[in-house]
TORFINU-989037 format. One record per residue (C-alpha): residue number from 1; residue in three letters; chain; x, y, z. Coordinates in nm, 4 decimals. Example, Ala and Ser with C-alpha at 12.3 -4.5 7.8 and 13.67 -1.06 7.14 Angstrom:
<sites>
site nr=1 rest=ALA kette=A c1=1.2300 c2=-0.4500 c3=0.7800
site nr=2 rest=SER kette=A c1=1.3670 c2=-0.1060 c3=0.7140
</sites>
This chain:
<sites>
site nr=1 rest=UNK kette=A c1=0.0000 c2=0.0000 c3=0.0000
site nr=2 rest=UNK kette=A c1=0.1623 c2=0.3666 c3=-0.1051
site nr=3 rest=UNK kette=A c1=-0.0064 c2=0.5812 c3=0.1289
site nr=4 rest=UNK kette=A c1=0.2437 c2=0.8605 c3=0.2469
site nr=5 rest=UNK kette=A c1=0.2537 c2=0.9481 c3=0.6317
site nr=6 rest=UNK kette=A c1=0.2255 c2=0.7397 c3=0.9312
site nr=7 rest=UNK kette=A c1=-0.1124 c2=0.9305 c3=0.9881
site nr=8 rest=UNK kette=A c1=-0.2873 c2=0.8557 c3=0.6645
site nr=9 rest=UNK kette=A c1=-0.1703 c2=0.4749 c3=0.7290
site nr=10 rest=UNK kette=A c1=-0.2904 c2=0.4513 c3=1.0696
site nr=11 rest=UNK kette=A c1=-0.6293 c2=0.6437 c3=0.9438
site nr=12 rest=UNK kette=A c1=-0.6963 c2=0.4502 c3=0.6370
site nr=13 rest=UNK kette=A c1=-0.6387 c2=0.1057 c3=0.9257
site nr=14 rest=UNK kette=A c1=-0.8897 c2=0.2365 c3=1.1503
site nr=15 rest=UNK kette=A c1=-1.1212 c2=0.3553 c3=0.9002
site nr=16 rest=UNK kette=A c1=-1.0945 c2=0.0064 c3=0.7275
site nr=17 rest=UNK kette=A c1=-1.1306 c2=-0.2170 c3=1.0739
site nr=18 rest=UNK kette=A c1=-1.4164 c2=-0.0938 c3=1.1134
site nr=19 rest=UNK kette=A c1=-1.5630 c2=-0.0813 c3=0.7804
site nr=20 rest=UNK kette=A c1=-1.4970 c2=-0.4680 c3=0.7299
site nr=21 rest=UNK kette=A c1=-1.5311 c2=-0.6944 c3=1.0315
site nr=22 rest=UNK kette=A c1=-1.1926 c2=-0.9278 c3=1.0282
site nr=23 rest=UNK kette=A c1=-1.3460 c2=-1.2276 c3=1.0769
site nr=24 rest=UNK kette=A c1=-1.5812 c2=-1.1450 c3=0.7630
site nr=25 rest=UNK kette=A c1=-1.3375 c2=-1.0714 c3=0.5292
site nr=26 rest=UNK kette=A c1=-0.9906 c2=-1.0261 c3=0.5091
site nr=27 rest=UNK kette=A c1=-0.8561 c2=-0.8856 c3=0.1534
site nr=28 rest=UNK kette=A c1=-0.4710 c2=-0.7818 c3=0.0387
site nr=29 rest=UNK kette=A c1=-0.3738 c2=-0.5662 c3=-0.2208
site nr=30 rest=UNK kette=A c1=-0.1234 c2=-0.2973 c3=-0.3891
site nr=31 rest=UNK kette=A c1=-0.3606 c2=-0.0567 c3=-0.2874
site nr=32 rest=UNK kette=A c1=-0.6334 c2=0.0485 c3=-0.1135
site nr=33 rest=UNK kette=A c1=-0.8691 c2=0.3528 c3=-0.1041
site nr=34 rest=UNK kette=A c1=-1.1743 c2=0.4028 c3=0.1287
site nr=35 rest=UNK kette=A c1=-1.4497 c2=0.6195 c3=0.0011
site nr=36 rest=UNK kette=A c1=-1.6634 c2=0.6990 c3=0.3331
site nr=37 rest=UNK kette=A c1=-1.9344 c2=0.8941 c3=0.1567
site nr=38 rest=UNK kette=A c1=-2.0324 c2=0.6111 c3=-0.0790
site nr=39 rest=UNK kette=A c1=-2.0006 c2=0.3700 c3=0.1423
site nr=40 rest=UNK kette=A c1=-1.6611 c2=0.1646 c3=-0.0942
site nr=41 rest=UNK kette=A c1=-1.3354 c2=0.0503 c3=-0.0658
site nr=42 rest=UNK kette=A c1=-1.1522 c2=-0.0095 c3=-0.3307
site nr=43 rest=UNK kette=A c1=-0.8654 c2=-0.2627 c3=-0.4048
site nr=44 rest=UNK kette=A c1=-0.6503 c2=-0.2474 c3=-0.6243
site nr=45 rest=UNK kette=A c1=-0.3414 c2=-0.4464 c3=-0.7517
site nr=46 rest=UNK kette=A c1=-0.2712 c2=-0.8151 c3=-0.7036
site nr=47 rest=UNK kette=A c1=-0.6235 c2=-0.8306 c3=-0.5090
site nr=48 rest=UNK kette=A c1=-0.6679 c2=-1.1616 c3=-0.2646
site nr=49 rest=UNK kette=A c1=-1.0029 c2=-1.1561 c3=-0.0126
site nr=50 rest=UNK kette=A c1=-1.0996 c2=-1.4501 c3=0.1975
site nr=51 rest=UNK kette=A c1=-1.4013 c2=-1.4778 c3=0.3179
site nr=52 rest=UNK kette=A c1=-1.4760 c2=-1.7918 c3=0.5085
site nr=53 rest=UNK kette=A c1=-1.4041 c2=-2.0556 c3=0.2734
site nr=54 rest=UNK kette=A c1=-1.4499 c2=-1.8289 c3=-0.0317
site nr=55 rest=UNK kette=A c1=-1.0893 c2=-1.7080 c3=-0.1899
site nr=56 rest=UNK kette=A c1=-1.1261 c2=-1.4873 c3=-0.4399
site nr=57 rest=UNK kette=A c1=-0.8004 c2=-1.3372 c3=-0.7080
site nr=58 rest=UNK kette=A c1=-0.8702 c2=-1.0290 c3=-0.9171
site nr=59 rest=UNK kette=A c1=-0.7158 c2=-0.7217 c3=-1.0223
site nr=60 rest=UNK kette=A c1=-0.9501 c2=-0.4813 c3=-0.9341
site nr=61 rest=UNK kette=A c1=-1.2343 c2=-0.5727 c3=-0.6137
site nr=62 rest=UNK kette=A c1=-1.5167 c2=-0.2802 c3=-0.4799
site nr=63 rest=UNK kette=A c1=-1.6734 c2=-0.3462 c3=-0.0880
site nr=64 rest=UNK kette=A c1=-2.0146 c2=-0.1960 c3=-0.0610
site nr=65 rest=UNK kette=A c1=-2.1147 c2=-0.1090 c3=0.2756
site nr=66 rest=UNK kette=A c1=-2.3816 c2=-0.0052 c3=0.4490
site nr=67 rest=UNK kette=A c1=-2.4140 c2=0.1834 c3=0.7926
site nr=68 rest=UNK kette=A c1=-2.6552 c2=0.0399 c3=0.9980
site nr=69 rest=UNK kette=A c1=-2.8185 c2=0.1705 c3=1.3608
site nr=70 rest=UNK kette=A c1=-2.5211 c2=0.2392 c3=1.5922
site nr=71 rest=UNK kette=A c1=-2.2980 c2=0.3207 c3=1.3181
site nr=72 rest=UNK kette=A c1=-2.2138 c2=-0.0750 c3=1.2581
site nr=73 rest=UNK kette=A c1=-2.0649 c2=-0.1361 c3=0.8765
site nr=74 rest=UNK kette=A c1=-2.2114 c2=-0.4198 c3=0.7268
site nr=75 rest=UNK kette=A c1=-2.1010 c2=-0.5454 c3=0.3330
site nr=76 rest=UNK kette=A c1=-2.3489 c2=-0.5599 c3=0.0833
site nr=77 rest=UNK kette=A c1=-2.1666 c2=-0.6435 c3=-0.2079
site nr=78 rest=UNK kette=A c1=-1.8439 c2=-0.7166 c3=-0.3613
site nr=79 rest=UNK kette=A c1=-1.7005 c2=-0.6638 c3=-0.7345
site nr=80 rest=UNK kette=A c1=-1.4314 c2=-0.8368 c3=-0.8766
site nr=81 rest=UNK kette=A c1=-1.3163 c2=-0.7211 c3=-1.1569
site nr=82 rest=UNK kette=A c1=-1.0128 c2=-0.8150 c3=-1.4694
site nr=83 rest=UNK kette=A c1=-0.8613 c2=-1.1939 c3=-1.4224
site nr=84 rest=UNK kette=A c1=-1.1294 c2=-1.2945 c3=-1.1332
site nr=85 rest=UNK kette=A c1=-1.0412 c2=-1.6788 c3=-0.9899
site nr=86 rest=UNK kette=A c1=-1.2707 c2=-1.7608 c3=-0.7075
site nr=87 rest=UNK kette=A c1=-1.3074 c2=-2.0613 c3=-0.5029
site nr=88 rest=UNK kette=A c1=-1.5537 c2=-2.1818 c3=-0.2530
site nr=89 rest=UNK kette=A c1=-1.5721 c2=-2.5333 c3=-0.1312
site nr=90 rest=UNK kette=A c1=-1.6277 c2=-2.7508 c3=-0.4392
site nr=91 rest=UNK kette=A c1=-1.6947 c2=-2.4615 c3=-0.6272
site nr=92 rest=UNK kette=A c1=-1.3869 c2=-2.2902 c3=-0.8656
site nr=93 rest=UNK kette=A c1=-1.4293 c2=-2.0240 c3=-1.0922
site nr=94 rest=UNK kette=A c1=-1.2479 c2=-1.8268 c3=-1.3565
site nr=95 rest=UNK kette=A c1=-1.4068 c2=-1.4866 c3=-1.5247
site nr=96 rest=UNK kette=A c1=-1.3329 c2=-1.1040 c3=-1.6629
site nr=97 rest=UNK kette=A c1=-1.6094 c2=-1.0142 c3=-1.3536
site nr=98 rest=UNK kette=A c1=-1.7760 c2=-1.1540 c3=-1.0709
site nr=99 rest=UNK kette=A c1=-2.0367 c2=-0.9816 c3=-0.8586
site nr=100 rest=UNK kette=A c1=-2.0960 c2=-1.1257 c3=-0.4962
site nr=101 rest=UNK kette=A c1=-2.4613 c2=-1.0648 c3=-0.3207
site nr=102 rest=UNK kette=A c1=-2.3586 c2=-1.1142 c3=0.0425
site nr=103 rest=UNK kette=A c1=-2.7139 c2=-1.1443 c3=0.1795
site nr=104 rest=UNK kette=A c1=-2.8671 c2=-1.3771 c3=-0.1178
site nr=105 rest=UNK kette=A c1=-2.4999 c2=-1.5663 c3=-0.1088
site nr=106 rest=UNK kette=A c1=-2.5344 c2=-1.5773 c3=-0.4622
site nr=107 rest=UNK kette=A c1=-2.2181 c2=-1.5052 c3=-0.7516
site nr=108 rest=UNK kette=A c1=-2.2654 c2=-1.3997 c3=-1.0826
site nr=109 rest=UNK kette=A c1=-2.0194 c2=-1.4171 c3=-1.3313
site nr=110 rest=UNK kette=A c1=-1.9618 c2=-1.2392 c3=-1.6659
site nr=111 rest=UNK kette=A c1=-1.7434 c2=-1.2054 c3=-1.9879
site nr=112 rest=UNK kette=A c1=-1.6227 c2=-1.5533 c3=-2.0306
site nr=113 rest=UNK kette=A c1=-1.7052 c2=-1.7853 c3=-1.7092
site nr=114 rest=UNK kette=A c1=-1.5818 c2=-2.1203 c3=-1.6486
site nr=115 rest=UNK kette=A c1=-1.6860 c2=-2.2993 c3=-1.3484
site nr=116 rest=UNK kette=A c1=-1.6048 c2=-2.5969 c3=-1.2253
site nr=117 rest=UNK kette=A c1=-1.8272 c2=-2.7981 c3=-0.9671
site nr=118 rest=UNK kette=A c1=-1.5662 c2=-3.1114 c3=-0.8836
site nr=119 rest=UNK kette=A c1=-1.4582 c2=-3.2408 c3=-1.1986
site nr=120 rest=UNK kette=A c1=-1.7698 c2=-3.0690 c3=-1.3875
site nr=121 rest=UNK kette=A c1=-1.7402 c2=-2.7613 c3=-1.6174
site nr=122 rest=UNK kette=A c1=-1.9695 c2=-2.5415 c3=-1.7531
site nr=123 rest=UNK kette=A c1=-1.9787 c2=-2.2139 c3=-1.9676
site nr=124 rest=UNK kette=A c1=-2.2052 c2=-1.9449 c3=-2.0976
site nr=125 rest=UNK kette=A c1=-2.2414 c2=-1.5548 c3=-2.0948
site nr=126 rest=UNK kette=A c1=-2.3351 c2=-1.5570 c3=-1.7587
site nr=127 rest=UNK kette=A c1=-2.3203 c2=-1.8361 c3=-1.4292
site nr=128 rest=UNK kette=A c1=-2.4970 c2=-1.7602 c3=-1.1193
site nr=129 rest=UNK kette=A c1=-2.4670 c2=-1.9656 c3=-0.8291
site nr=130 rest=UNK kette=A c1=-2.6602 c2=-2.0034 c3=-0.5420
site nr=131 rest=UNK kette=A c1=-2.4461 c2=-2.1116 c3=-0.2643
site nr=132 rest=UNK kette=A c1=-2.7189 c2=-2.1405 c3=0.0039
site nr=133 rest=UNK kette=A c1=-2.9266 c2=-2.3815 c3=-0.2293
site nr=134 rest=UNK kette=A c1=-2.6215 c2=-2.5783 c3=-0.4166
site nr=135 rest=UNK kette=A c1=-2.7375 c2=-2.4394 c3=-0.7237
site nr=136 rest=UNK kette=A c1=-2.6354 c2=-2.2776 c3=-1.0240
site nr=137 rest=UNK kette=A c1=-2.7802 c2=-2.1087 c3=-1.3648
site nr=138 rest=UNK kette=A c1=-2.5478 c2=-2.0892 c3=-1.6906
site nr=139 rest=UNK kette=A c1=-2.7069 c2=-1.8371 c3=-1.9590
site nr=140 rest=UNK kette=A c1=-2.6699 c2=-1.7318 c3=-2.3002
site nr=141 rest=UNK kette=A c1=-2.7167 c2=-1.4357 c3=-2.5051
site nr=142 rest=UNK kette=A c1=-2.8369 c2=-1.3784 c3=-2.8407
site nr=143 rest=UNK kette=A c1=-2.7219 c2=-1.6948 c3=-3.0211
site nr=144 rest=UNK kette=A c1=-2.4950 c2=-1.7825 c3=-2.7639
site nr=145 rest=UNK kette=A c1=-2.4555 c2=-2.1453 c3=-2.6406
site nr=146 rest=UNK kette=A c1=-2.4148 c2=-2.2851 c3=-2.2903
site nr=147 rest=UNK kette=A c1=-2.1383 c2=-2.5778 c3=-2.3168
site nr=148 rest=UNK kette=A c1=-2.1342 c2=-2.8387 c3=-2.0264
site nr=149 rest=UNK kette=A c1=-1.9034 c2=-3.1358 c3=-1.9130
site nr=150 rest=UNK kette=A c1=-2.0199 c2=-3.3517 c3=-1.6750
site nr=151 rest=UNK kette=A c1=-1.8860 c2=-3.6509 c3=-1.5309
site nr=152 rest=UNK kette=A c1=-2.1450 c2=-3.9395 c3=-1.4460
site nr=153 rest=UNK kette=A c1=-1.9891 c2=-4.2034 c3=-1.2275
</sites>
């Protein structure tokens, strides 16, 4: 992170502690910039964020917040964006974006997704999964086709 000061460094660590809850989320990056107002921090550079048992690679990820009673920062969503490689249990994915619903625990994927559910693969335009409900949608557009592999055993 290229922040210059001690101050700004200590501020931008407080700010962020209490924006994102360690135990929710944990995320590392080149750099980092907190944008109180809207309710974002953005990461950028070599991005990594755990989150539980969901890793997630990117070169570019946005935290949504919101501020709830008793000024308590809760995450709403997260955007990963350019080279996005997530994994989640038996889930792995790669994409050019991924869009993560924290309340609905659902992913979306865009511009090129591959994901892999143990050994089977699927593509489209678009993949959403539903983690809560071990479930998962792969769309097309236009005249677009969805390609599967799946392994019976």
């Amino acid at each position: 992170m290229k922040l210059t000061g001690i101050f700004s460094i200590i501020f931008i660590f407080l700010i962020f502690a209490t924006i994102i809850n360690a135990s929710e989320i944990n995320i590392t990056s080149d750099k980092m910039q907190v944008f109180e107002s809207e309710g974002l921090v953005l990461f950028t550079g070599n991005v990594f964020g755990v989150k539980g048992d969901l890793k997630v690679w990117c070169d570019k990820m946005y935290v949504y917040y919101t501020t709830t009673q008793g000024e308590k920062r809760e995450i709403k969503k997260i955007i990963a964006l350019g080279r996005v490689i997530i994994e989640k249990g038996k889930w792995k994915a790669y994409a050019g974006k991924a869009v993560y619903f924290k309340t609905q625990e659902k992913l979306v994927l865009e511009e090129t997704p591959k994901v892999w559910h143990d050994k089977n693969l699927v593509e489209g335009e678009i993949v959403i999964i539903y983690f809560n409900e071990d479930k998962s949608e792969v769309l097309s557009k236009g005249e677009g086709r969805v390609r599967a592999h799946v392994y019976f055993e």
